[in-house]
Backbone and ligand atoms as CSV (ligand in chain L), in Angstrom:
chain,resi,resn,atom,element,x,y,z
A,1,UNK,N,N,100.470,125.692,126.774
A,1,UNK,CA,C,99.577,125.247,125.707
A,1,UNK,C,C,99.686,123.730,125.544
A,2,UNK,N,N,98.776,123.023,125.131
A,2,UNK,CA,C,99.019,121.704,125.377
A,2,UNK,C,C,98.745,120.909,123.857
A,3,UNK,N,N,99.527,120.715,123.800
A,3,UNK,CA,C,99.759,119.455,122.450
A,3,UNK,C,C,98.794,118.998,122.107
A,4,UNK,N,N,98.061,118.677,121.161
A,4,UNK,CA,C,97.121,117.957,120.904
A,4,UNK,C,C,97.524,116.870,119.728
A,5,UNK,N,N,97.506,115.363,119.554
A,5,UNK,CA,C,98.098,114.729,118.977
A,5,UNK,C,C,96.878,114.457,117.606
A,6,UNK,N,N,97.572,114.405,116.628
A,6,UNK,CA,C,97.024,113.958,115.665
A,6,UNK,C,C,95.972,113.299,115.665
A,7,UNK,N,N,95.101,112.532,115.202
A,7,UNK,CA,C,94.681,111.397,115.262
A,7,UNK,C,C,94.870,110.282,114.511
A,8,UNK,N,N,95.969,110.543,113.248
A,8,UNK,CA,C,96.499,109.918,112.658
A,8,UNK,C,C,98.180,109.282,113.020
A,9,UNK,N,N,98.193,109.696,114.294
A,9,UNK,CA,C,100.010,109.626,114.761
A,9,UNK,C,C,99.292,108.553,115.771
A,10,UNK,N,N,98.047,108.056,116.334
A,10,UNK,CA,C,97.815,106.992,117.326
A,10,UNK,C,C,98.268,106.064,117.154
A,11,UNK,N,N,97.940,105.410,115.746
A,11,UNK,CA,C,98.517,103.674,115.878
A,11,UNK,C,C,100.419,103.637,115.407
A,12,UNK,N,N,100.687,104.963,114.837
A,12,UNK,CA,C,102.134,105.262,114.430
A,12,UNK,C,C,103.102,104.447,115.603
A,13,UNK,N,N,103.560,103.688,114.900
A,13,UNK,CA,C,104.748,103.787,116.163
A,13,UNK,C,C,106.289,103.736,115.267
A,14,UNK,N,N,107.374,103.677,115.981
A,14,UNK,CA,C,108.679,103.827,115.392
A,14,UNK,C,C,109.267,102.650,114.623
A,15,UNK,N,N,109.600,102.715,113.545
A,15,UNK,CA,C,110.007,101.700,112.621
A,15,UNK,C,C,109.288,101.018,111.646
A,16,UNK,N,N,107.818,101.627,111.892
A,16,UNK,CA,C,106.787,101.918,110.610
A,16,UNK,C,C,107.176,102.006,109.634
A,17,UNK,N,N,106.179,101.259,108.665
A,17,UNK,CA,C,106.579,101.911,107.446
A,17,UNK,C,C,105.317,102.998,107.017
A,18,UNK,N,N,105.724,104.201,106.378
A,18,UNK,CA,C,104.753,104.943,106.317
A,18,UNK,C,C,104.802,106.189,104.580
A,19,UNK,N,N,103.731,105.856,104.552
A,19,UNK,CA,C,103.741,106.630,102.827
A,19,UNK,C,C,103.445,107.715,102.125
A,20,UNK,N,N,104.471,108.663,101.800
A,20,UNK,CA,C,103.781,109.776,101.728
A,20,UNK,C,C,103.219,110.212,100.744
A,21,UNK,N,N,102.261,111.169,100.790
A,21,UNK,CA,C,101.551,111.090,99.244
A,21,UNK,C,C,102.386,112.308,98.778
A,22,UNK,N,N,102.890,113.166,99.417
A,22,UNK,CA,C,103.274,114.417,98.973
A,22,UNK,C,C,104.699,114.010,98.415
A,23,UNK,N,N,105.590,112.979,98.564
A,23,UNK,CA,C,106.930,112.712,98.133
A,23,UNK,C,C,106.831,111.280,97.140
A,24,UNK,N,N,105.790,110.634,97.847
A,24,UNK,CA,C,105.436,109.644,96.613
A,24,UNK,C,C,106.156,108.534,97.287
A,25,UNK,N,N,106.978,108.222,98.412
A,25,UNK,CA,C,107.612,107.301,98.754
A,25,UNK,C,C,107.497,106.952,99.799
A,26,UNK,N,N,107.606,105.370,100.304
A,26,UNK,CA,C,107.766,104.607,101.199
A,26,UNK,C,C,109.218,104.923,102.255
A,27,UNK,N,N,108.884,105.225,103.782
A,27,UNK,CA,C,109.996,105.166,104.294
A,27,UNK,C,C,109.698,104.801,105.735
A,28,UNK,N,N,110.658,104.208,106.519
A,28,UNK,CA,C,110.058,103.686,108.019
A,28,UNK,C,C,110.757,105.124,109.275
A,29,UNK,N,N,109.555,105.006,110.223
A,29,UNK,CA,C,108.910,106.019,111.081
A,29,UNK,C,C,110.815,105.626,111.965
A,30,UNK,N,N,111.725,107.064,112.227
A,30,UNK,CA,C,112.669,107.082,113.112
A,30,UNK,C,C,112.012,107.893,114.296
A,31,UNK,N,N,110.984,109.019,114.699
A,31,UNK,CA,C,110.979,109.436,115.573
A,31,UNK,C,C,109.564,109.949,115.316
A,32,UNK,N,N,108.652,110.064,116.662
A,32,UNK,CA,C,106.980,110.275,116.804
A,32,UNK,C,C,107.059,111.495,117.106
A,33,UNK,N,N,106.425,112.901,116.258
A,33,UNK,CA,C,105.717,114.067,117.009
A,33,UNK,C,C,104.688,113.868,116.849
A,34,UNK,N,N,104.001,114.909,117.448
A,34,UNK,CA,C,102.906,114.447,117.757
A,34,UNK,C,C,101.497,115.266,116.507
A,35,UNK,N,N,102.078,115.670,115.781
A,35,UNK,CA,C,101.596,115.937,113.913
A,35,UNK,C,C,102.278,115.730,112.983
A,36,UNK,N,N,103.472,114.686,113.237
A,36,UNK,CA,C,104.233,114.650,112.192
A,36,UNK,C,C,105.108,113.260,112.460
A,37,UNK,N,N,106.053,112.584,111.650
A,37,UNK,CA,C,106.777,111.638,112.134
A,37,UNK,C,C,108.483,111.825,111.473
A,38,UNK,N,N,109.070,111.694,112.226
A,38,UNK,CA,C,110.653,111.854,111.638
A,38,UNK,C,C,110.754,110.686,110.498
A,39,UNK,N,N,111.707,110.790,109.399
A,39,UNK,CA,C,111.691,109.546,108.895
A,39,UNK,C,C,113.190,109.636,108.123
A,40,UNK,N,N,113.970,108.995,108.060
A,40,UNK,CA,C,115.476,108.770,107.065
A,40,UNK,C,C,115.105,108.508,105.970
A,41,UNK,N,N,115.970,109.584,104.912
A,41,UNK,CA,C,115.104,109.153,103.948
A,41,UNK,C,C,116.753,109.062,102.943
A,42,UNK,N,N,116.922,107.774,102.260
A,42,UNK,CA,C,118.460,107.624,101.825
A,42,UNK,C,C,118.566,108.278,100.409
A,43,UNK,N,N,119.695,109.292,100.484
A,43,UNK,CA,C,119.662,110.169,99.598
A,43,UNK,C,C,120.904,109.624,98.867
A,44,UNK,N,N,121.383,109.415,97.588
A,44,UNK,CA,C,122.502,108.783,96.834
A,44,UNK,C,C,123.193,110.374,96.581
A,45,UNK,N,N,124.526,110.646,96.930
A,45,UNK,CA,C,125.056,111.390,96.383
A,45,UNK,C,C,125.756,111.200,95.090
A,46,UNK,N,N,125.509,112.648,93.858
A,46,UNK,CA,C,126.054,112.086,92.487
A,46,UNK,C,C,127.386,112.810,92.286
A,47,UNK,N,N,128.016,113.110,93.284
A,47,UNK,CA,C,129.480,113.521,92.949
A,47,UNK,C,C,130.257,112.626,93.465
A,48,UNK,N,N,131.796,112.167,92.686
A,48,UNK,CA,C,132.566,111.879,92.761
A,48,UNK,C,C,132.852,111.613,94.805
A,49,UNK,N,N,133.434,110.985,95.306
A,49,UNK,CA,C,132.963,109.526,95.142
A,49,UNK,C,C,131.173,109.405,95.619
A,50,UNK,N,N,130.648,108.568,94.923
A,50,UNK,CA,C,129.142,108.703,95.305
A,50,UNK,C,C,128.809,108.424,96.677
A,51,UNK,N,N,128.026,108.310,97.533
A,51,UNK,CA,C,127.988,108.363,98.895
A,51,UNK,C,C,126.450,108.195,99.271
A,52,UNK,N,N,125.934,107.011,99.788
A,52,UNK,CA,C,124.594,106.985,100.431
A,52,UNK,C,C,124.610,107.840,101.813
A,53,UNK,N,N,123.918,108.623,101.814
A,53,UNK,CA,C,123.462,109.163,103.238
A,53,UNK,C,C,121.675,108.940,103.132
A,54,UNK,N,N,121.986,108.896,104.682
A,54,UNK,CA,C,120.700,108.915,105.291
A,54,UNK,C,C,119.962,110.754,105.870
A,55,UNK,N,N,119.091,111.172,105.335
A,55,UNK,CA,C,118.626,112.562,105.486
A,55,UNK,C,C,116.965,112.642,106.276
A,56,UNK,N,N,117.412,113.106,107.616
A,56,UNK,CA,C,116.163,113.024,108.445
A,56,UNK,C,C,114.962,114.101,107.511
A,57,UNK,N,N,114.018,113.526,107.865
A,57,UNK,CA,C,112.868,114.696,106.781
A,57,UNK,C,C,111.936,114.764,108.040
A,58,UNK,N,N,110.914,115.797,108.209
A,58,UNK,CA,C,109.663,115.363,108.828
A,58,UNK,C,C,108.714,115.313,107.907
A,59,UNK,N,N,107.312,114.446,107.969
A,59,UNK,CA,C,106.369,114.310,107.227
A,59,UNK,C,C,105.467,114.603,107.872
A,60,UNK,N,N,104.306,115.965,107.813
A,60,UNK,CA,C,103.197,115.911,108.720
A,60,UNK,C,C,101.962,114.834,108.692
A,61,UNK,N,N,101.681,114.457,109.801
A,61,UNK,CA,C,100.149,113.338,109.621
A,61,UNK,C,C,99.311,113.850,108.086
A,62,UNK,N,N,99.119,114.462,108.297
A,62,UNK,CA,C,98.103,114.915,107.269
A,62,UNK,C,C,98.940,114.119,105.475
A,63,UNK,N,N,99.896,114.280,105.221
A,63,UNK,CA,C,100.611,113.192,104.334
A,63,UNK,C,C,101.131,112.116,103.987
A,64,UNK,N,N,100.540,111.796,105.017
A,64,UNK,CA,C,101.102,110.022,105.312
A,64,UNK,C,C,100.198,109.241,105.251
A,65,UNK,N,N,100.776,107.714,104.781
A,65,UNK,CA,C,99.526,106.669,105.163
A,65,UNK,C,C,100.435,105.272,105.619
A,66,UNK,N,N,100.104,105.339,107.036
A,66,UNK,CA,C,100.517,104.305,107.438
A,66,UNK,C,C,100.144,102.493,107.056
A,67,UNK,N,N,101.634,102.366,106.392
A,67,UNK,CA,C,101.677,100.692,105.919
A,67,UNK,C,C,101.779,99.535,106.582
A,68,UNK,N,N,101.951,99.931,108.082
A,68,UNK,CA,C,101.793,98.761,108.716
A,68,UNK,C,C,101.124,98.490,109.942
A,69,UNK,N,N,99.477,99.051,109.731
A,69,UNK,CA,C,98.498,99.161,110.001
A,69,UNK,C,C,97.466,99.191,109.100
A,70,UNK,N,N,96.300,98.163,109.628
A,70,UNK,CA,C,94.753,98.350,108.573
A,70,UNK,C,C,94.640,99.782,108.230
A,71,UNK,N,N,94.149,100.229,107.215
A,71,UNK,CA,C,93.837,101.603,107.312
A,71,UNK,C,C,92.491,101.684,107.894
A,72,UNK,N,N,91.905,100.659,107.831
A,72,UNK,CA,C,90.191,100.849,108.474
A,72,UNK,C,C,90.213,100.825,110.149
A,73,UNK,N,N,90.538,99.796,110.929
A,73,UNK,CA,C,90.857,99.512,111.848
A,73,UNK,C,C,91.672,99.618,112.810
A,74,UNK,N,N,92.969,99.777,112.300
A,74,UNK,CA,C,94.297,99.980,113.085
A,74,UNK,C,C,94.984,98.430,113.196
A,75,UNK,N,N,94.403,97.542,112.992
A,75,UNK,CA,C,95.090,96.366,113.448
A,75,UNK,C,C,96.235,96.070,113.067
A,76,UNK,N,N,97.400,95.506,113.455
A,76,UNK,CA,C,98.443,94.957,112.847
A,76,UNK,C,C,98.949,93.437,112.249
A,77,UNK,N,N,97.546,92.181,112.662
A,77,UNK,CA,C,97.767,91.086,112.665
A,77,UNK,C,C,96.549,90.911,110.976
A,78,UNK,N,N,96.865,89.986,110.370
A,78,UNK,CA,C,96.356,89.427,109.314
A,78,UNK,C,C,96.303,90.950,108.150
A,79,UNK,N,N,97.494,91.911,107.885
A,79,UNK,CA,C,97.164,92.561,106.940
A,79,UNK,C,C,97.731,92.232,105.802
A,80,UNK,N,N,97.313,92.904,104.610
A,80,UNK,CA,C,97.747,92.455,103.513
A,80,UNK,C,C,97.932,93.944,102.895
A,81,UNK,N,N,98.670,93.957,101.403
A,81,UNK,CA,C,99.194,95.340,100.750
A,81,UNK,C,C,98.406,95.593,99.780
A,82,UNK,N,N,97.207,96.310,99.517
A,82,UNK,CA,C,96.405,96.973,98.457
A,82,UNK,C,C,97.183,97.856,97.709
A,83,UNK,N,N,96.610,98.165,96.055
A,83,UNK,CA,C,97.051,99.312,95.887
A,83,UNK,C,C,95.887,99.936,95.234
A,84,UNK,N,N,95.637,100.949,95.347
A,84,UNK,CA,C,94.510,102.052,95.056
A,84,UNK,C,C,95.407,103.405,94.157
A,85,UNK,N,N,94.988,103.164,92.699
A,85,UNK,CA,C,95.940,104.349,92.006
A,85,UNK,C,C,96.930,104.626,92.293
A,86,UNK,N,N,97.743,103.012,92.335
A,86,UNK,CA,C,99.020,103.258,92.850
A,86,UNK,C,C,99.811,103.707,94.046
A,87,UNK,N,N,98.824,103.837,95.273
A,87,UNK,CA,C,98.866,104.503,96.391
A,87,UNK,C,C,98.533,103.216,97.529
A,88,UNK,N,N,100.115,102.529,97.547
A,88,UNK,CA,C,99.796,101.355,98.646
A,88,UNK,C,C,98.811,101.552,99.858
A,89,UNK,N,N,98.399,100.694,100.248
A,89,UNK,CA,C,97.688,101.153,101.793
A,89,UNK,C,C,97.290,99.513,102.475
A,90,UNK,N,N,97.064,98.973,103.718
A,90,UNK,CA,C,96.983,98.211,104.290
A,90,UNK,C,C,95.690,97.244,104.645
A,91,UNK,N,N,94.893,96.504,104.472
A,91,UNK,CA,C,93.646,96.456,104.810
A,91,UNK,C,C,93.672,94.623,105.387
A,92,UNK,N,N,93.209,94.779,106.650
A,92,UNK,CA,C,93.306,93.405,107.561
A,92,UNK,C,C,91.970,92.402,106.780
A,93,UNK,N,N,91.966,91.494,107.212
A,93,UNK,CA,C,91.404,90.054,106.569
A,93,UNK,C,C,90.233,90.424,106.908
A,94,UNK,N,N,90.148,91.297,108.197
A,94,UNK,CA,C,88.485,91.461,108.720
A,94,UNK,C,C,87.901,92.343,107.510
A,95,UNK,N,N,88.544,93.593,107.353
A,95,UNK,CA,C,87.708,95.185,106.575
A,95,UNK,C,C,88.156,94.834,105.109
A,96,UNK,N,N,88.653,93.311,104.821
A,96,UNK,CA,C,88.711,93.420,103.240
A,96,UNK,C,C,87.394,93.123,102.737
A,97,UNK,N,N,86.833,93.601,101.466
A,97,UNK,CA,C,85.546,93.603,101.153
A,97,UNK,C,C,85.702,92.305,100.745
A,98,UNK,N,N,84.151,91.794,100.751
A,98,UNK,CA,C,83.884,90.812,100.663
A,98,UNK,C,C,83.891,90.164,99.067
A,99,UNK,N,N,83.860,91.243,98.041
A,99,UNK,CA,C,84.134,90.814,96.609
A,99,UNK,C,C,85.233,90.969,96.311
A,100,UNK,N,N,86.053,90.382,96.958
A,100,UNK,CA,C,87.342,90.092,96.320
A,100,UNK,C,C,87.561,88.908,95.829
A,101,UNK,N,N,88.848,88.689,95.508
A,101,UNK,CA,C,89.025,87.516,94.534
A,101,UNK,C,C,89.294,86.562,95.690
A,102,UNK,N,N,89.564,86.438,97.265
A,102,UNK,CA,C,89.124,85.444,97.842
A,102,UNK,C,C,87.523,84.865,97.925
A,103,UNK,N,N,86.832,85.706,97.624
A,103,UNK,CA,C,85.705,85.300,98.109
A,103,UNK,C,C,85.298,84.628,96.768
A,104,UNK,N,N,85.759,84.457,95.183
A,104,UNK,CA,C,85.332,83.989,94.715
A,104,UNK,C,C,86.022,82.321,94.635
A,105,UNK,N,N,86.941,82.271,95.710
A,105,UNK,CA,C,87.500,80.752,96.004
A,105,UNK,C,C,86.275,79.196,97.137
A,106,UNK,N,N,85.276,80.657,97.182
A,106,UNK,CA,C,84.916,79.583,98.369
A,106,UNK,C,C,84.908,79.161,99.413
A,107,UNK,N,N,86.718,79.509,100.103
A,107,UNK,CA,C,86.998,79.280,100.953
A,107,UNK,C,C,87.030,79.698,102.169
L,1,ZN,ZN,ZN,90.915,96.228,109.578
């Protein structure tokens, strides 16, 4: 049977940062499947002595939004950090709309 990859795991690559809507948090991409992405996610232990660990999770494509990529485009050069209801997301200099508060500079 043959794999069929996401279409949201294309521009993914490892050490991403990527956001899930279902956990609500920011964490960077440790390993690519091909519907899902591995990710460490640092868990504080609250017993005596306290203890950061790192806890592999998978996140399927379908819950993620990759932060370090346009979301329109895919590009990685000239992006900047939107937030939409609180829900970061990426958008390059090209696919930012044109009524933004640069465009009322003129420049
Ligand atoms: Zn773009």
């Amino acid at each position: 049977m043959k794999i069929r990859q996401h279409p949201r795991m294309q521009g993914i690559q490892v050490g991403d940062e990527v956001y899930s809507h279902l956990h609500k948090i920011v964490a960077r991409v440790a390993e690519l499947f091909p519907a899902a992405v591995c990710v460490k996610i640092a868990t504080l232990s609250v017993e005596e002595p306290m203890a950061l660990t790192l806890t592999p999770q998978l996140w399927p494509a379908d819950d993620i939004e990759n932060l370090s990529v346009c979301r329109y485009c895919g590009r990685r050069e000239q992006i900047r950090t939107l937030n939409e209801a609180g829900i970061p997301f990426q958008v390059c200099r090209l696919c930012t709309p044109p009524t933004g508060e640069e465009s009322a500079t003129g420049a």
